[in-house]
C-alpha positions as CSV (number, residue, x, y, z in Angstrom):
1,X,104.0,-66.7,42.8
2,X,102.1,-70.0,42.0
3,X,100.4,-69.2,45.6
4,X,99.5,-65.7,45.0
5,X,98.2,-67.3,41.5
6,X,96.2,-69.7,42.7
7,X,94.6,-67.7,45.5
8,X,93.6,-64.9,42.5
9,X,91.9,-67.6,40.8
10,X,89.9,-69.2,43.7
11,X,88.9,-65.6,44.3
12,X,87.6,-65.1,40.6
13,X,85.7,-68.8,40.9
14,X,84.2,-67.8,44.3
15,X,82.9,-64.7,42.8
16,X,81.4,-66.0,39.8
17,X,80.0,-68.7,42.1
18,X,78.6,-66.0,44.1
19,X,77.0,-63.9,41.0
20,X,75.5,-67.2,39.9
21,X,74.3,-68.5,42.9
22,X,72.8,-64.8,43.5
23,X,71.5,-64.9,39.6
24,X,69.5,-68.4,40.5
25,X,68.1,-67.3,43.6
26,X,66.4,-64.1,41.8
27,X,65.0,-66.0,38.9
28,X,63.5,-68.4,41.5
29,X,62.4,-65.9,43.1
30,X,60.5,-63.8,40.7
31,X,56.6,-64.1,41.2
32,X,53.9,-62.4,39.6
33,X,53.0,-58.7,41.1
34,X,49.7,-56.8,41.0
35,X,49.6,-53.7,38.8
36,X,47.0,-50.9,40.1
37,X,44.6,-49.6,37.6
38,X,43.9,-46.1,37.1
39,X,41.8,-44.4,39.8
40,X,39.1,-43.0,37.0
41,X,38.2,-46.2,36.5
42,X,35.0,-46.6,37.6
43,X,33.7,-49.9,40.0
44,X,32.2,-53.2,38.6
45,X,34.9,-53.1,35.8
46,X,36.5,-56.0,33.8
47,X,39.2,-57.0,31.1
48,X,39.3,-59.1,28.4
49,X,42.2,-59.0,26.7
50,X,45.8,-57.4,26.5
51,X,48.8,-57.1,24.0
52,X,52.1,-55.1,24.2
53,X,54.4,-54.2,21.6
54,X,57.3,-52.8,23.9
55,X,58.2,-52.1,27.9
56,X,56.7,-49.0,27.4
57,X,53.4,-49.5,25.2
58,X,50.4,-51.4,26.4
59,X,46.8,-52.0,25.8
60,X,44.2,-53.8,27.7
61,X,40.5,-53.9,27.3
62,X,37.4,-54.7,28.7
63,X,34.5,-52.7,29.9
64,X,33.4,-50.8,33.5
65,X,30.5,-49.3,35.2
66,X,28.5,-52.6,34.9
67,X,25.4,-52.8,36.3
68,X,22.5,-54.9,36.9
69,X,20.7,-52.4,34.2
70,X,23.4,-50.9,32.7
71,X,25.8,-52.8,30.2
72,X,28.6,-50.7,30.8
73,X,31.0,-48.4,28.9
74,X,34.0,-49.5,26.7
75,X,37.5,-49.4,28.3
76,X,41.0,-49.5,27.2
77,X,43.7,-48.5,29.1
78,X,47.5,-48.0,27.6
79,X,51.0,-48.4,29.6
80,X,53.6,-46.0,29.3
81,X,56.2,-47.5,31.0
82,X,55.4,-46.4,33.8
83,X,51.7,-46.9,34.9
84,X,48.3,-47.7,33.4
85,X,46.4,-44.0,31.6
86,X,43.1,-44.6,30.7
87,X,42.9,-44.4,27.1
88,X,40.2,-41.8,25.6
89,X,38.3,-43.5,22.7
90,X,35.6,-42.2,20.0
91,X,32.4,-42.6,20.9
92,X,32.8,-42.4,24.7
93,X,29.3,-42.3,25.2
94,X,27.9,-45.0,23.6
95,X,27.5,-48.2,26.1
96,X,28.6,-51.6,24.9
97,X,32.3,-53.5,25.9
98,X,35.5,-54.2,23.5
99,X,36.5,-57.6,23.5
100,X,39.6,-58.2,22.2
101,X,43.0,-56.1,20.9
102,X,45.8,-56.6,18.7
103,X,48.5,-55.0,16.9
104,X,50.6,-55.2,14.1
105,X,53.4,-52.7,14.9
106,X,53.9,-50.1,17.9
107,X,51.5,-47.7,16.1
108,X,48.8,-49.8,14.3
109,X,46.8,-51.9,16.2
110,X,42.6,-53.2,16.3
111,X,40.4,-53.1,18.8
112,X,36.7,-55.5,18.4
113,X,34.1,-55.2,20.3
114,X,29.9,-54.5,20.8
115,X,27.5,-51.6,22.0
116,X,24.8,-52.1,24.2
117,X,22.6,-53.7,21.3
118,X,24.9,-56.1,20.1
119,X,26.1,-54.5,16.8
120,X,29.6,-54.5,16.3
121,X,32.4,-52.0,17.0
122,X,35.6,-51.7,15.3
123,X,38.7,-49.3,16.3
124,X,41.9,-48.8,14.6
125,X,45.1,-46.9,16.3
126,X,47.1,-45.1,13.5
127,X,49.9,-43.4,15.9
128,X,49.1,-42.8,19.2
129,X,45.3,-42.0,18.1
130,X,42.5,-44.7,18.0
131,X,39.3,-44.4,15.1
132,X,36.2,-45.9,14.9
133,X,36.3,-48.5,11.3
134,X,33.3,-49.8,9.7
135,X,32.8,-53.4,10.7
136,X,32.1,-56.1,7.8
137,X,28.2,-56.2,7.4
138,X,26.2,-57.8,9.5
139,X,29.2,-59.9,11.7
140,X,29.5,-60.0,15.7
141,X,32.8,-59.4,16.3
142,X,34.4,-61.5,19.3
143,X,38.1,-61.2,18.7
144,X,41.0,-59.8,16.3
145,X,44.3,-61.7,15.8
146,X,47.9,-60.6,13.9
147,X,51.1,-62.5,13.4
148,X,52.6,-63.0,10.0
149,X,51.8,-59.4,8.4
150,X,48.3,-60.8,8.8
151,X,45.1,-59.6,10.8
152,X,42.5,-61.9,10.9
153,X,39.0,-61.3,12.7
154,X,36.5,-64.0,14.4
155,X,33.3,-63.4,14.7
156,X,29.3,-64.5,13.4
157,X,27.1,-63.9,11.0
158,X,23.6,-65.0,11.1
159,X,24.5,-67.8,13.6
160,X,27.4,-68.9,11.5
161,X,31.1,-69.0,11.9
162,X,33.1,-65.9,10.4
163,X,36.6,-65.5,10.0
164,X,37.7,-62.4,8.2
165,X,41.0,-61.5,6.5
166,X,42.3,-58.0,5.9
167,X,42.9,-57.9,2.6
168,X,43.8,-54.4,1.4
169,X,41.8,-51.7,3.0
170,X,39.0,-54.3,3.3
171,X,38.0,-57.2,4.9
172,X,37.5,-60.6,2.5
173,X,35.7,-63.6,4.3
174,X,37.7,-66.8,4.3
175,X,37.0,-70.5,4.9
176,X,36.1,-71.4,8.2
177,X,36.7,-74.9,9.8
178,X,33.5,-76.8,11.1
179,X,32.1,-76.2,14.5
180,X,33.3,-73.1,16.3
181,X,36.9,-71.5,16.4
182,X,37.8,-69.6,19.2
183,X,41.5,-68.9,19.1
184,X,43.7,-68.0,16.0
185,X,47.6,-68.5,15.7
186,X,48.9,-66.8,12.5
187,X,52.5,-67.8,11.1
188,X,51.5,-66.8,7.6
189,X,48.7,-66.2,5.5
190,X,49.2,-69.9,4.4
191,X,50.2,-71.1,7.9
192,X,47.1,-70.6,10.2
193,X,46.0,-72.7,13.3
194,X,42.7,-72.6,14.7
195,X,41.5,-73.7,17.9
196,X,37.8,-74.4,18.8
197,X,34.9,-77.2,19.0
198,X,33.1,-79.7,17.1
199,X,30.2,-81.3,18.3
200,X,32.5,-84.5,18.4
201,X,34.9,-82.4,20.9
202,X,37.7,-80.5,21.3
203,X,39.2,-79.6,17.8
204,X,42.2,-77.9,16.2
205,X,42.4,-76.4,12.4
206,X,45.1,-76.1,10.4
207,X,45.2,-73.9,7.3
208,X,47.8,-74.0,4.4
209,X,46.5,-71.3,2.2
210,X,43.7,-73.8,0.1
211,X,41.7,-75.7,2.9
212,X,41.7,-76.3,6.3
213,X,42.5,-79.8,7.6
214,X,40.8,-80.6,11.1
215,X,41.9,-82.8,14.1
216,X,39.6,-83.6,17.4
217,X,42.0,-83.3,19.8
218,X,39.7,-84.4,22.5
219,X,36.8,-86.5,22.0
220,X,35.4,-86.1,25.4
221,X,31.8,-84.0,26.0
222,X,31.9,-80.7,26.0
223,X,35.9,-80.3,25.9
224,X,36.9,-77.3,23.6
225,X,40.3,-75.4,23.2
226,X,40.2,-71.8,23.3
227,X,44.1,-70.9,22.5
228,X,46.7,-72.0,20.4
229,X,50.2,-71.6,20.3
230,X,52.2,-72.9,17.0
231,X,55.9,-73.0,18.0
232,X,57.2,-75.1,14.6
233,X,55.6,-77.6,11.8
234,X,56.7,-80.4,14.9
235,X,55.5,-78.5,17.7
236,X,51.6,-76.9,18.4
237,X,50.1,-76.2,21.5
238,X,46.3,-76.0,22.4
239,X,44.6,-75.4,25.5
240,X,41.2,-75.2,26.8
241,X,39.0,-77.8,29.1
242,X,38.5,-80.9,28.8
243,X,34.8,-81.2,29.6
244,X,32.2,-83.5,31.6
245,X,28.7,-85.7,31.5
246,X,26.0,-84.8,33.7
247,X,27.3,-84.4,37.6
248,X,26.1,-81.8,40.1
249,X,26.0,-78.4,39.3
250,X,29.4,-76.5,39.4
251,X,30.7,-79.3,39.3
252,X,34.9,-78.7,38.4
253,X,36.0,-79.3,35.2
254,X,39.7,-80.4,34.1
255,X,41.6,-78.5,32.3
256,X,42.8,-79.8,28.6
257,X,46.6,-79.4,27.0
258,X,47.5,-81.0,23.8
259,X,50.9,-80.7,22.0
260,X,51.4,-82.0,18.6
261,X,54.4,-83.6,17.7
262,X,54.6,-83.4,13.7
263,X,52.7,-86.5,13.4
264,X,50.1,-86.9,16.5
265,X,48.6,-84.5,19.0
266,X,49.0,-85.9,22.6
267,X,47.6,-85.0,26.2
268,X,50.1,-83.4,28.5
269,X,49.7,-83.5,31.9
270,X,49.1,-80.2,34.3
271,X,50.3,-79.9,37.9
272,X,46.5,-78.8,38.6
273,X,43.2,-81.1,38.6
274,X,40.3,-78.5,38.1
275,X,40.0,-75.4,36.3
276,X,40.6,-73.9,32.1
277,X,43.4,-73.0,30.2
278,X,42.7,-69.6,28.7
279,X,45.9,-68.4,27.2
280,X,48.9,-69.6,26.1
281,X,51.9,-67.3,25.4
282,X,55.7,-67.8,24.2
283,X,59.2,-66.7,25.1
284,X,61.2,-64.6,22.6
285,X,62.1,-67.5,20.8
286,X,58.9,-68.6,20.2
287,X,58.5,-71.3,22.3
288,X,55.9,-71.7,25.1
289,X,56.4,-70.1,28.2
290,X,53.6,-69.7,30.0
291,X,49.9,-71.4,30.3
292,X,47.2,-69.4,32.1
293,X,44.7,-71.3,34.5
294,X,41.2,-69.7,34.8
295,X,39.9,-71.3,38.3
296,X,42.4,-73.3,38.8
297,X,41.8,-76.7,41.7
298,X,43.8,-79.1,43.1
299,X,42.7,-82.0,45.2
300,X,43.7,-82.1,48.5
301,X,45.4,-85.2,50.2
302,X,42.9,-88.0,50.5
303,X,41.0,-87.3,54.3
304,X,41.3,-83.8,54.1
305,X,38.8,-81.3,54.4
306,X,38.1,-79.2,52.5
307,X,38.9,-82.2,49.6
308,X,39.7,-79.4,46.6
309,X,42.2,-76.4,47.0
310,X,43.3,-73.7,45.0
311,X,45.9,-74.2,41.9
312,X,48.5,-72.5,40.1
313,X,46.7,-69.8,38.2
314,X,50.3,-69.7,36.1
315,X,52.3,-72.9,34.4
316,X,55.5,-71.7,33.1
317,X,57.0,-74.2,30.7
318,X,61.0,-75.0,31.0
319,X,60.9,-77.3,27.7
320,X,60.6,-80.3,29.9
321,X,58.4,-79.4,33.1
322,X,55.6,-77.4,34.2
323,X,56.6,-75.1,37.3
324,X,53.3,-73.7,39.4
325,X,52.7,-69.9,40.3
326,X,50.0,-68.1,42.6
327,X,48.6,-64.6,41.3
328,X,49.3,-62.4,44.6
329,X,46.9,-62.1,47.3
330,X,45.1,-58.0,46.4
331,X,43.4,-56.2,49.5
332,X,39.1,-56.7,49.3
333,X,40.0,-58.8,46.1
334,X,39.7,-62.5,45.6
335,X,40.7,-64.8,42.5
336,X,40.6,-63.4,39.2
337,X,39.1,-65.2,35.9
338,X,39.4,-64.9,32.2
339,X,43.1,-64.8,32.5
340,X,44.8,-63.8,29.1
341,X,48.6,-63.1,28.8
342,X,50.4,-60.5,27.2
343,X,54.1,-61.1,26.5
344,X,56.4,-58.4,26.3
345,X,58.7,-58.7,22.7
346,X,61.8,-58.8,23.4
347,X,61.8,-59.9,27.2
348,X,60.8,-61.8,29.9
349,X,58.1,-60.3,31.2
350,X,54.9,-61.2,30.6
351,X,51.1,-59.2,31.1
352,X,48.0,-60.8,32.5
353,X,44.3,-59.1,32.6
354,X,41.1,-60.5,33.8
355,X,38.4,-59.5,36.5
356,X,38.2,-60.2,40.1
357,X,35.9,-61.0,42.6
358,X,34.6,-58.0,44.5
359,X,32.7,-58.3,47.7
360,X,29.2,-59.5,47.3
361,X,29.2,-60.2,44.1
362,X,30.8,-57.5,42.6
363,X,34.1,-57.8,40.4
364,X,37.0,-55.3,39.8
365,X,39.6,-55.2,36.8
366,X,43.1,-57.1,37.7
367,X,46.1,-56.5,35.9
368,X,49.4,-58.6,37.0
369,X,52.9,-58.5,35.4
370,X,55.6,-60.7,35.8
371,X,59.1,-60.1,35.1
């Protein structure tokens, strides 16, 4: 009996081993996979930005049929679970590109953009239909953020730094930090993080509700942060590049990750030497789990030729390490750019738009998914 016991128990252990074992060698290895776009879409296209409110419901956006004349049309495309639909909008014959998206719940979401002459386009979803708004006076919109209940637009006016506040049915201009802001994280309308440039460098913003209280996070030439990431009042991401003085031209430029601690804002290092972070993006939980690296460069072992070599394009963060990932190899395709991540509430999987190179010169839209 104490036999047949014991063997029953090895048997259960060396199936649970097995299931683990099995378990660890999928999640290691799970790799990012290229999602086709919808044939309608027309050459010399491009994304800019992405969000997702479900496995089911997407939005991307950019613009296509760019030319060397032509500025192009607006383009948003929507997942249903199943593949990318090219999303009809209003206007759909007026030229001009849409910038950036976000949404508030499965049915509302904002779209920002411009038409051909540099005026400002806003578009609302209300269901499963999108609307042209009327834009604040006289603003260039470049981007629209939620998170909180709040939605929050960057943009220009007259030269100057805008940020916008939905407020009601309308928009109410609010404080702006010094220098530029290029990224928004939203916690609450009194718990705001801004992440942009000063001319004395890289710079992050935090609002309270009152006034904004600024940190250069990087003093170096030229470094600015593009995106931010507020996990807790002890722990804030930024990331962006870290800048150079004079040098050739093209010459690579490193990325820049900060974390703040509660009390300081620190640089962490990247397992890549060239290239810029353009998007950070959490887990469910809230805390980071994956850094996007536009052009990403490594150096090559000393003697070797050539001395640079491509890097990670994708950091995902364990809590203690950074773990490197390739974007797939796509047919007539090289590297895409302008990386921005889209997580997936709820899940592990994660979006990522951009554009790619095209033969001679030309560049298609890339969408990639992990998870």
């Amino acid at each position: 009996m104490a036999r047949r016991l014991l063997a029953a128990a090895l048997a259960v252990a060396l199936t649970l081993l097995t299931a683990m074992t099995s378990a660890a060698a999928e999640a290691g290895s799970a790799s990012w996979q290229h999602v086709p776009v919808p044939a309608q879409v027309r050459p010399q296209a491009g994304l800019n930005d992405a969000v997702a409110f479900g496995p089911d419901r997407a939005w991307a956006v950019g613009t296509d049929a760019v030319g060397r004349e032509a500025p192009g049309f607006p383009l948003m495309l929507r997942w249903d679970g199943t593949a990318w639909q090219r999303q009809g909008l209003p206007g759909a014959g007026r030229q001009g590109e849409l910038l950036s998206v976000a949404a508030t719940s499965p049915g509302a979401a904002w779209a920002v953009g411009r038409d051909s002459t540099g005026g400002a386009r806003l578009l609302r979803l209300d269901g499963d239909a999108w609307h042209e708004a009327r834009p604040p006076g006289g603003v260039a919109l470049t981007k629209v953020v939620t998170g909180g209940g709040e939605t929050w637009l960057i943009g220009s006016r007259d030269g100057a730094q805008v940020l916008l506040r939905r407020d009601g049915r309308g928009w109410r201009d609010m404080p702006a930090p010094p220098g530029a802001v290029y990224g928004l994280h939203i916690k609450a309308g009194d718990d705001v993080w801004a992440a942009g440039e000063t001319h004395s460098g890289a710079a992050v913003s935090h609002w309270d509700g009152q006034a904004w209280e600024q940190t250069i996070v990087s003093g170096f030439p030229r470094s600015a942060v593009g995106s931010v990431l507020a996990v807790s009042k002890t722990e804030v991401w930024a990331g962006g590049t870290a800048g150079f003085v004079g040098g050739p031209v093209g010459k690579p430029i490193p990325p820049l990750l900060v974390r703040w601690d509660g009390q300081t804002w620190s640089h962490v290092p990247v397992p890549t030497d060239f290239g810029g972070i353009t998007s950070l993006t959490p887990r469910a939980s809230g805390e980071l789990a994956w850094v996007a690296v536009s052009r990403s460069q490594k150096r090559d072992v000393p003697g070797s030729y050539p001395p640079i070599v491509p890097g990670p394009d994708f950091l995902s963060w364990d809590g203690s390490s950074f773990t490197g990932h390739s974007e797939p190899a796509v047919a007539g395709e090289g590297e895409s750019s302008a990386l921005r991540l889209a997580p997936v509430p709820g899940t592990g999987t994660v979006w990522s738009v951009g554009r790619a190179e095209g033969p001679e010169g030309t560049f298609a839209p890339r969408v990639l998914r992990f998870g």
